[in-house]
N, C-alpha and C positions, 0 to 999 in steps of 0.2 A: 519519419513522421507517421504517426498514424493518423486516425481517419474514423473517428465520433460519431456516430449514425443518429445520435440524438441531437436537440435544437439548444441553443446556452437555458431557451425559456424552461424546458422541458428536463433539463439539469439541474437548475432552479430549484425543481417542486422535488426533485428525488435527491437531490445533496445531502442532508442531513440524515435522509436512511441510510444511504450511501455510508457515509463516515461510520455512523454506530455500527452497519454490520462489518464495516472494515476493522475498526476498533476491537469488536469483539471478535473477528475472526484472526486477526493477529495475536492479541491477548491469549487464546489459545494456541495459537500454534507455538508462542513462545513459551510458554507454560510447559508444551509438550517439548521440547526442544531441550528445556532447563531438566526436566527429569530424566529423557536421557542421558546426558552429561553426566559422569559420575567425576570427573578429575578435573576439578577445578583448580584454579589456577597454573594449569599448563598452557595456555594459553589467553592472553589480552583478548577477549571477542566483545564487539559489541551488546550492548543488551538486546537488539532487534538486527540480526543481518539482514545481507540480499535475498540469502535463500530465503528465509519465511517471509517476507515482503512480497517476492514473486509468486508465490503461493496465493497472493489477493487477485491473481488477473482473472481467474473466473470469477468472481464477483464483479468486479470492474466490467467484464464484458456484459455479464447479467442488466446493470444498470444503465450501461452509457454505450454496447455494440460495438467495443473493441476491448482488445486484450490489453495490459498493462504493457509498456513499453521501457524495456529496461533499461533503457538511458534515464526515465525519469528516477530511477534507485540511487541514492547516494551513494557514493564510494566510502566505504569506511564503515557502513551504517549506522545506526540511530541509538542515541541514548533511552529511549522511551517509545513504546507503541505508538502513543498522542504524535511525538514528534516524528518519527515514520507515516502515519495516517496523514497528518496534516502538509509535509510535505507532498507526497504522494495528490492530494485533494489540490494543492497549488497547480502539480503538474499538468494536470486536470484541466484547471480555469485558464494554464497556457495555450492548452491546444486550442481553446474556444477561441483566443483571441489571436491565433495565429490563422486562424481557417477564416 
């Protein structure tokens, strides 16, 4: 479990920057991701893996005082940046309500 140094209130008021610069910083990194890849379809991948997901824990820690905790990463990963973001943003509002 990690361990949120900010307050739920204080979460509150930075959630929604939170999300957009996660948004947009996923959006890029998938971006960059897809233009490396020259051989496509050798492999089934997700549109958004674990790796560029983890890549968001210094932002996370920027906003909220702890790193991203990789158990909150789906196995499998994610159809869409939104749907990677957005769960990730759940995982979030779990910690408030488990502490």
């Amino acid at each position: 479990m990690t361990s949120i140094t900010i307050s739920k209130q204080e979460y509150e008021g930075i959630k929604d920057d939170l999300k957009s610069d996660l948004i947009e910083e996923l959006e890029a990194e998938v971006e960059f991701a897809e233009f490396e890849t020259d051989k496509k379809g050798l492999w089934e991948t997700p549109a958004v893996d674990s790796k560029a997901v983890v890549k968001l824990s210094p932002t996370i820690q920027k906003y909220t005082g702890t790193k991203l905790d990789p158990t909150w990463i789906k196995c499998g990963g994610y159809d869409s940046v939104v749907e990677a973001v957005e769960h990730i943003m759940e995982q979030l509002e779990l910690e408030f309500q488990s502490n």
